[in-house]
C-alpha positions as CSV (number, residue, x, y, z in Angstrom):
1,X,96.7,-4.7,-52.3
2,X,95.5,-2.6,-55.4
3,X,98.3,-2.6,-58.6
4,X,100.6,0.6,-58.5
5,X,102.8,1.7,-62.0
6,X,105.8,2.3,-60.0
7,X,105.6,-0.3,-57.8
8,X,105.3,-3.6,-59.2
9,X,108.8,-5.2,-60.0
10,X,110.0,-8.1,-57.9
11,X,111.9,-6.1,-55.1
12,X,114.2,-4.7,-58.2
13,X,115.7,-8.0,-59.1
14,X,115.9,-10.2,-62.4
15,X,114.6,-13.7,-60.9
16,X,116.4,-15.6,-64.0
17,X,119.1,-14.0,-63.4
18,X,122.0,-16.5,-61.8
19,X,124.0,-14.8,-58.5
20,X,127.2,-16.5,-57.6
21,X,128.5,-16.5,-54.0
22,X,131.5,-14.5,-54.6
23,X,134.9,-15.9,-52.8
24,X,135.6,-13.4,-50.3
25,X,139.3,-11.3,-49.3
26,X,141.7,-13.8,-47.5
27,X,141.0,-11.4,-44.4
28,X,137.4,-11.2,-44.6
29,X,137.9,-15.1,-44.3
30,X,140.0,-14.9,-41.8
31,X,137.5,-12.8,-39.8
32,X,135.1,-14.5,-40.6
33,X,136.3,-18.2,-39.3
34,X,137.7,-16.3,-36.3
35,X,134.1,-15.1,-35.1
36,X,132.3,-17.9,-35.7
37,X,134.3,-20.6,-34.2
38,X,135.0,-18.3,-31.4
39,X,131.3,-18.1,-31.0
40,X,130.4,-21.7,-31.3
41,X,133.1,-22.5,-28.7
42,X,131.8,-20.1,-25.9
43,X,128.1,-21.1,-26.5
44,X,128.9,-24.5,-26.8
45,X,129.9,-25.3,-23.0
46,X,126.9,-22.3,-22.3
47,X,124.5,-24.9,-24.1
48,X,126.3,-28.0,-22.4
49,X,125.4,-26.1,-18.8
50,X,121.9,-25.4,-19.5
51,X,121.3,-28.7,-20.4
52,X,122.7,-30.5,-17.5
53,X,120.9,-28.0,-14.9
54,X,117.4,-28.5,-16.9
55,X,118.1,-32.0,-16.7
56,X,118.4,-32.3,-13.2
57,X,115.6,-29.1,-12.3
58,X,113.1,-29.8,-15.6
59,X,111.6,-26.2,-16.2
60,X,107.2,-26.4,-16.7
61,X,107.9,-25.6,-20.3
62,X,109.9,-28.6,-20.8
63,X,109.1,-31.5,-23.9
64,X,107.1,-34.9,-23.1
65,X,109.5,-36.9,-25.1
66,X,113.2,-36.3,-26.5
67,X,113.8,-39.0,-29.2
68,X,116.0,-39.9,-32.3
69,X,115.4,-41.5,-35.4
70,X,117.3,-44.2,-37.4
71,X,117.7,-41.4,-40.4
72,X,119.7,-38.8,-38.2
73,X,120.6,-40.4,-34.8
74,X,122.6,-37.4,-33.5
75,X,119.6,-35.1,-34.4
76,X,117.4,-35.5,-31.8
77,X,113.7,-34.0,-31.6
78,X,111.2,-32.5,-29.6
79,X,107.4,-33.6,-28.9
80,X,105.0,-31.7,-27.6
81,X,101.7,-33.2,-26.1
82,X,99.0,-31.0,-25.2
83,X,98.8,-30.8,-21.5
84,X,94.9,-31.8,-21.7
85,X,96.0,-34.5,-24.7
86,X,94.5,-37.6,-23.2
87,X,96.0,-40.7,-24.6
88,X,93.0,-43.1,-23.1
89,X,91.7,-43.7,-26.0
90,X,94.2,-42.1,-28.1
91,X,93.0,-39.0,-30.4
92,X,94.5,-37.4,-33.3
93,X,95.9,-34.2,-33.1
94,X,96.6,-31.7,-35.5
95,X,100.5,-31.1,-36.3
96,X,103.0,-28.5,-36.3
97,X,106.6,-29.0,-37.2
98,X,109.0,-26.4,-35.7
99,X,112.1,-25.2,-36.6
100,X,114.2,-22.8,-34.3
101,X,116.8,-20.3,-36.0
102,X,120.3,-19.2,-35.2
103,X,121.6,-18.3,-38.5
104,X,122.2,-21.7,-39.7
105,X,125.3,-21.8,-37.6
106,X,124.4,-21.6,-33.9
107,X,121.3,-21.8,-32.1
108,X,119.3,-24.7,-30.3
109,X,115.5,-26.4,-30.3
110,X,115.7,-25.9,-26.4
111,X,115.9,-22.1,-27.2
112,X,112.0,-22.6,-28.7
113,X,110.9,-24.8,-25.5
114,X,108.9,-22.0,-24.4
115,X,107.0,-21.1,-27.5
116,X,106.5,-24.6,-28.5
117,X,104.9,-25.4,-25.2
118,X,102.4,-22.4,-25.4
119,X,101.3,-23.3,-28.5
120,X,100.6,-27.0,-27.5
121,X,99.1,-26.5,-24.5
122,X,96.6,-23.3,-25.4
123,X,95.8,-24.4,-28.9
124,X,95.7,-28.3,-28.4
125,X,98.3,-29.3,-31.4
126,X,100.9,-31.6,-31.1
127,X,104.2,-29.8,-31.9
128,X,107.2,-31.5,-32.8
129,X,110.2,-29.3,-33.1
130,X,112.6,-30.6,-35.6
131,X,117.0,-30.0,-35.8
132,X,119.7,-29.7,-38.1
133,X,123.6,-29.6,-38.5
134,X,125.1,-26.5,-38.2
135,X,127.2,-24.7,-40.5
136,X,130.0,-23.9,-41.2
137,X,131.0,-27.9,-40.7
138,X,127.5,-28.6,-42.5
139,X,126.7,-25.5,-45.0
140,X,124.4,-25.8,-47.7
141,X,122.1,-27.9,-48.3
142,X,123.0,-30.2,-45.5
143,X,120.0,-28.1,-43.1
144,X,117.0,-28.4,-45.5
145,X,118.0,-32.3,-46.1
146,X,117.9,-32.9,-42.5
147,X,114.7,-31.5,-41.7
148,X,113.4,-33.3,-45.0
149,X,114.7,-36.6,-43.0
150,X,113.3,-36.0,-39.9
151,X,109.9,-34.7,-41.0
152,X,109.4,-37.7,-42.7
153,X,110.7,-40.2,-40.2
154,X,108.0,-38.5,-37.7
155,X,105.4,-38.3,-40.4
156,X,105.5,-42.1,-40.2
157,X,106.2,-42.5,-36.6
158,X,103.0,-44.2,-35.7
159,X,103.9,-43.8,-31.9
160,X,102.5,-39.9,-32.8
161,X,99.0,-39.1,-32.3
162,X,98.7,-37.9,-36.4
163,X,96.1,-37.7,-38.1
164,X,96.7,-39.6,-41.2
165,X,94.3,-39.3,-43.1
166,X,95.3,-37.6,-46.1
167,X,92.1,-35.8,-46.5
168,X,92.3,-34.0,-43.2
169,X,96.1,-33.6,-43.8
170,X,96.3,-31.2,-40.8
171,X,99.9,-30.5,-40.9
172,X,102.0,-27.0,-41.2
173,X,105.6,-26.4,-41.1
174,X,106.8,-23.3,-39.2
175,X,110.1,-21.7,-38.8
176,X,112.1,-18.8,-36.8
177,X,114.5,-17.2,-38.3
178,X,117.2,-19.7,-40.2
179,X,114.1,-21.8,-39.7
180,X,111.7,-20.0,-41.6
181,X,114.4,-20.3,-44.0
182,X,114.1,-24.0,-43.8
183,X,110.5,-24.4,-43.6
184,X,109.8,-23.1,-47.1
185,X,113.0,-24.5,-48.1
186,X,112.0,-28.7,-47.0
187,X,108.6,-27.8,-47.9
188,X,109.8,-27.5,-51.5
189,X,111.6,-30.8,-52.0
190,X,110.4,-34.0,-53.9
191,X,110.3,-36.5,-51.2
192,X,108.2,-34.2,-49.1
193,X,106.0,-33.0,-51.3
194,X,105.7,-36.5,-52.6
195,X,104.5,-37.5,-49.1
196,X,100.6,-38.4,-48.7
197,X,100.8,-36.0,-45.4
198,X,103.1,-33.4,-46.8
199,X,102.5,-30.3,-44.6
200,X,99.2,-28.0,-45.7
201,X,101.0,-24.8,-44.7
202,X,104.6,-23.6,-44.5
203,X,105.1,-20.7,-41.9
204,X,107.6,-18.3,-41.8
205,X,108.4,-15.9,-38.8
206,X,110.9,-13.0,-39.3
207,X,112.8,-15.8,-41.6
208,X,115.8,-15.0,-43.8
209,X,114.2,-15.2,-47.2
210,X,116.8,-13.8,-50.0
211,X,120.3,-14.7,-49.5
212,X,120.9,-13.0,-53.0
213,X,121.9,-9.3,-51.6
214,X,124.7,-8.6,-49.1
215,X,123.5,-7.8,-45.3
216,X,124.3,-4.3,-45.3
217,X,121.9,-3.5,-48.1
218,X,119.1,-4.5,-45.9
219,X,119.0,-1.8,-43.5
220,X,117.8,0.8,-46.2
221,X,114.4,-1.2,-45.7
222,X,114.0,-1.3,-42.3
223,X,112.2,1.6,-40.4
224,X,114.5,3.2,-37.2
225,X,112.5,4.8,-34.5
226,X,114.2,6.5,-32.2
227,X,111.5,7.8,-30.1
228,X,111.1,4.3,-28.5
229,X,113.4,3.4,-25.5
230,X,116.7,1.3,-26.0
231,X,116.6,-1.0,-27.6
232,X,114.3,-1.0,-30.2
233,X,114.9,2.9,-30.5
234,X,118.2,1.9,-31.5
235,X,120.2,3.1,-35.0
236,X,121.6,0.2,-35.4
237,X,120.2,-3.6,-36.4
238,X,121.8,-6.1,-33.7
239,X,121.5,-8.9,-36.7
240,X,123.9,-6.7,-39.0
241,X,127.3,-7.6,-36.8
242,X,126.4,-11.4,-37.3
243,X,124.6,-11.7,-40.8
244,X,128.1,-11.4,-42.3
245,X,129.6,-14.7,-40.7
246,X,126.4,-16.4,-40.8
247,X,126.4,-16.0,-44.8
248,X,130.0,-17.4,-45.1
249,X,129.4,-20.3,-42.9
250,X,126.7,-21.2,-44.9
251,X,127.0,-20.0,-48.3
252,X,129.4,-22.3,-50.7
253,X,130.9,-20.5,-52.6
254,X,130.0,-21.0,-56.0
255,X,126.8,-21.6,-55.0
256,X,123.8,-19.3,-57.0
257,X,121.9,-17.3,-54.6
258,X,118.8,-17.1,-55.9
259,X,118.3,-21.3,-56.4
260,X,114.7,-21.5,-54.4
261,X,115.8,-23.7,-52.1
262,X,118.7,-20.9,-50.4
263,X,116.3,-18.3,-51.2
264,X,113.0,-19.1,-50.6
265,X,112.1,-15.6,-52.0
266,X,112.7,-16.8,-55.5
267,X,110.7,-20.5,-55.4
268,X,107.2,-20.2,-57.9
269,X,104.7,-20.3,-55.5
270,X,103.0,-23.9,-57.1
271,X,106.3,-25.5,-55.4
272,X,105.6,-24.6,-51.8
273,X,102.2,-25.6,-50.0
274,X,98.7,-24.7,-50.4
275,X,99.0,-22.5,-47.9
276,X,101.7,-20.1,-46.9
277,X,102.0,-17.4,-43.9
278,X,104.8,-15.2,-43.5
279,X,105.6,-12.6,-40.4
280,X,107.6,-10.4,-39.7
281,X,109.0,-7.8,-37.3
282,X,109.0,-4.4,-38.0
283,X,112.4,-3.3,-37.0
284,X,114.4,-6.2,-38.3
285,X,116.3,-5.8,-41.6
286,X,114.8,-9.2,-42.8
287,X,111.5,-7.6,-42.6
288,X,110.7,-6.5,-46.3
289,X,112.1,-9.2,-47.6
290,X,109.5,-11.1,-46.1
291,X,106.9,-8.6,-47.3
292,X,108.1,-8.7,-50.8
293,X,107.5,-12.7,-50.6
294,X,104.2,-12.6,-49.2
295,X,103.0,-10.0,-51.9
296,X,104.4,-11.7,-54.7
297,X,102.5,-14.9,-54.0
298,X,99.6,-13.6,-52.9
299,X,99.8,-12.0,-57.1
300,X,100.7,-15.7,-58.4
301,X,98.3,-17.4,-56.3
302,X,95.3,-14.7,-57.5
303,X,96.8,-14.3,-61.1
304,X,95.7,-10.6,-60.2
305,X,97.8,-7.2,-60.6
306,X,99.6,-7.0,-57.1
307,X,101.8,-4.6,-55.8
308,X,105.0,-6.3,-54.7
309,X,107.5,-3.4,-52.9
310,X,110.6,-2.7,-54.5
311,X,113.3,-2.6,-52.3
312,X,115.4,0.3,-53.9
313,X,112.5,2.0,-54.7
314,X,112.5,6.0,-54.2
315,X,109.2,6.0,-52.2
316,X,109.3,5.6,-48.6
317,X,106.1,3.5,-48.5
318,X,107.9,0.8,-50.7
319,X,111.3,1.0,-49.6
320,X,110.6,0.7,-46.0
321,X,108.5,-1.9,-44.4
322,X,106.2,-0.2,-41.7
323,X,106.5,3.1,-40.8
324,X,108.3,5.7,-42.0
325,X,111.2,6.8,-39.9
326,X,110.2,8.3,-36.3
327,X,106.6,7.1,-36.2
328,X,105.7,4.8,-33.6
329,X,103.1,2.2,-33.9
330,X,100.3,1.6,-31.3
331,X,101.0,-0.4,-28.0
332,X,100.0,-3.9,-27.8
333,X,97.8,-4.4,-31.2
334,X,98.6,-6.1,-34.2
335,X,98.2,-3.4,-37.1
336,X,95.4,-4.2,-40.0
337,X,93.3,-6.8,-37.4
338,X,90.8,-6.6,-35.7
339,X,89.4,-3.6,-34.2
340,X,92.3,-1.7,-36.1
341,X,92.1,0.3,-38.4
342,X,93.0,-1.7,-41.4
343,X,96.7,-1.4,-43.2
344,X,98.0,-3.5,-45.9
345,X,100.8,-2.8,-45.3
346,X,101.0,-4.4,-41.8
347,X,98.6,-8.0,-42.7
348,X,96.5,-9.1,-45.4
349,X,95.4,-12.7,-45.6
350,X,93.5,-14.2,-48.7
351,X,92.0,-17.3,-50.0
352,X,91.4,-19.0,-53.1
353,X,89.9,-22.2,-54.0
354,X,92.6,-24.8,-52.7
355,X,95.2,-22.5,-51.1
356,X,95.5,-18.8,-50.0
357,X,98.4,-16.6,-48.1
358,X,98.5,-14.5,-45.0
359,X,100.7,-11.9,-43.8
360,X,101.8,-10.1,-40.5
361,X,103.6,-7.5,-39.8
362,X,104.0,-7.4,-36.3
363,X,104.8,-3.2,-35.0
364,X,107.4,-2.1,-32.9
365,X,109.1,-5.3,-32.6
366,X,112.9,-6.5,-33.1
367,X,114.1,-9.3,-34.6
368,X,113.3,-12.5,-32.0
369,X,110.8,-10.2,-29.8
370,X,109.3,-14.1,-29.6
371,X,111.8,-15.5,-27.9
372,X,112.3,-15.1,-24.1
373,X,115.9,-15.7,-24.1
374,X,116.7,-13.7,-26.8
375,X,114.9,-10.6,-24.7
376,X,116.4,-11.6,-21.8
377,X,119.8,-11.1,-23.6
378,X,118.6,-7.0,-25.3
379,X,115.1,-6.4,-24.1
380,X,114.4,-3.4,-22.0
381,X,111.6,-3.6,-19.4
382,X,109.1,-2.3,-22.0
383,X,110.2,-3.5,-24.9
384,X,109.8,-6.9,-23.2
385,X,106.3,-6.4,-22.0
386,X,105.0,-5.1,-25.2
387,X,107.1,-7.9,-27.4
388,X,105.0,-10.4,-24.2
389,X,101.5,-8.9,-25.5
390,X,102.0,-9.2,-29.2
391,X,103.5,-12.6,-28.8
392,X,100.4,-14.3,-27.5
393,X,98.5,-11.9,-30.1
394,X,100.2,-13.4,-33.3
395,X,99.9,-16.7,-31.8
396,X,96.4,-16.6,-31.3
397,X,96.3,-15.0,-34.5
398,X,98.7,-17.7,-36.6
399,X,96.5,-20.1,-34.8
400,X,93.6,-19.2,-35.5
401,X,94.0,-18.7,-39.2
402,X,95.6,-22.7,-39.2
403,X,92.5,-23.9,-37.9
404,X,89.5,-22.0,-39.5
405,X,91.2,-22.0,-42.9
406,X,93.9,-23.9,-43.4
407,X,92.5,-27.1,-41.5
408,X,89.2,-26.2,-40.9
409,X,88.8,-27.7,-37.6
């Protein structure tokens, strides 16, 4: 991305600046508390069923092994073999680390069963998918210390088909959501960056990155298009009804929301990994968040004039990640790849001796287009074929770009 004079502040904000979590109205608190519990107590029996019937009917997308570890025994994870893995003789295996979202507060690994398995099975990587306490019992920084304690525990499982050799150090971290949240969070702590097989790469897709701002002053940066069918064509974000509670459930109060490890959008790009991707979806609030994060340490990691969008910026093309309002994107393509014409605005993916960064923008998506139970829940019938297409797309994609330049395999 070539410099611009208007355009290349940090999203508007004073990084040095401290930003307290305020103590909200006793009725906002109120309301607040009222939601969520009400909310963890009907999906909690919901979770309960699905377990039971999967138990007893295993779906094809299902985990080869469920297991705890001494560290966090009521946090159990999810492994992922290959389906052509042969373990006569045993091989290593390249390594992703999952983490599924649900606003810190709700939210399950089963959820990510689906996606996990693809990626095993089509792209032969082991894939552990990795849990946390929920807020509000567990808020802040109870998450990124649990993934820190189960990444490490399976790090040094040697029951896992690893490669350890710190060399190779074919590892990444990847996150949904909350979870991208977390991915860049862990992948900034001592222990883990400590760790001979810390992971190579930290993935984020359509993650919460800046905490710092209220919810409702995201949707100024997210493109509405109403010429596509309910409900991406929707006015309204289907995150903003939930963003609130999931802030106060997690948030201390007190707590300064711009420390790195809340908001990953303010960590120096030296504390996260080598290698970072970020994605996002197009019509989801979160969205230029993400962008502003990707640009930003693509400039720090080139020590080059980049253009990082300024989310209260006058001009369209820096306020508003994608289009502009009313344009739709093209069907079933990932914007700025291959055989498209190429926009900046939509991916850009650069390397540098001993580390690079990649984003993706993916078009005409919502937030969780991924996610077959999510669509199942506010997909229409074309929103869920095109969100189908351009999931395998980024995939292949993500993939791809883990192998040929992060790992080089």
């Amino acid at each position: 991305m070539t410099s611009d004079a208007a355009s290349l502040a940090d999203g508007g904000a004073d990084q040095d600046t401290v930003v307290r979590r305020q103590v909200p109205p006793f009725l906002s608190k109120l309301m607040y508390a009222s939601y969520m519990y009400s909310l963890k107590t009907f999906l909690g029996p919901v979770f309960w069923l699905r377990e039971w019937t999967e138990s007893r009917n295993p779906p094809e997308g299902r985990p080869n092994i469920v297991k705890t570890y001494e560290c966090r025994p009521g946090l159990p994870v999810r492994i992922f073999f290959p389906s052509s893995y042969d373990e006569t003789p045993p091989a290593t295996l390249p390594t992703l680390f999952t983490i599924h979202g649900g606003g810190f507060c709700v939210g399950h690994q089963r959820d990510d069963d689906e996606w996990n398995r693809a990626f095993a099975d089509k792209h032969h990587t082991l894939v552990v998918s990795l849990n946390y306490s929920k807020a509000p019992t567990s808020p802040f920084p109870t998450a990124p210390h649990d993934v820190e304690a189960l990444l490490l525990a399976a790090l040094d499982d040697a029951s896992l088909p690893i490669d350890r050799t710190p060399a190779a150090n074919r590892t990444a971290i990847l996150g949904f959501s909350a979870g991208g949240n977390l991915a860049l969070s862990t992948a900034q702590l001592p222990r883990v960056r400590a760790h001979p097989l810390t992971p190579s790469a930290a993935v984020s897709i359509y993650g919460c990155l800046d905490l710092s701002y209220p919810p409702h002053e995201k949707l100024r940066n997210r493109p509405f298009k109403p010429a596509l069918a309910s409900p991406r064509g929707d006015a309204k974000d289907a995150l903003i009804g939930l963003a609130p509670a999931f802030d106060w459930s997690y948030i201390p109060y007190g707590q300064d929301l711009r420390d790195p490890r809340l908001s990953p959008h303010y960590a120096p790009r030296d504390a996260l990994p080598p290698y970072v991707a970020i994605v996002g979806a197009e019509l989801d609030m979160l969205a230029h968040e993400s962008w502003r994060v990707a640009c930003r340490f693509l400039r720090e990691g080139t020590c080059r004039e980049v253009v990082v969008p300024d989310r209260e910026s006058e001009r369209v093309e820096w306020r508003v990640c994608g289009n502009e309002k009313g344009m739709v994107s093209g069907k079933g393509e990932l914007i700025g790849l291959g055989g498209v014409q190429k926009d900046e605005r939509f991916a850009f993916e650069e390397s540098w001796e001993g580390g690079g960064v990649k984003w993706l923008l993916v078009p005409d998506v919502t937030h969780g287009f991924d996610n077959p139970h999510i669509r199942a829940l506010v997909g229409g019938e074309e929103a869920t074929a095109d969100a189908k297409i351009k999931t395998e797309l980024y995939m292949d994609e993500l993939a791809r770009w883990l192998k040929e330049v992060v790992w080089r395999v």
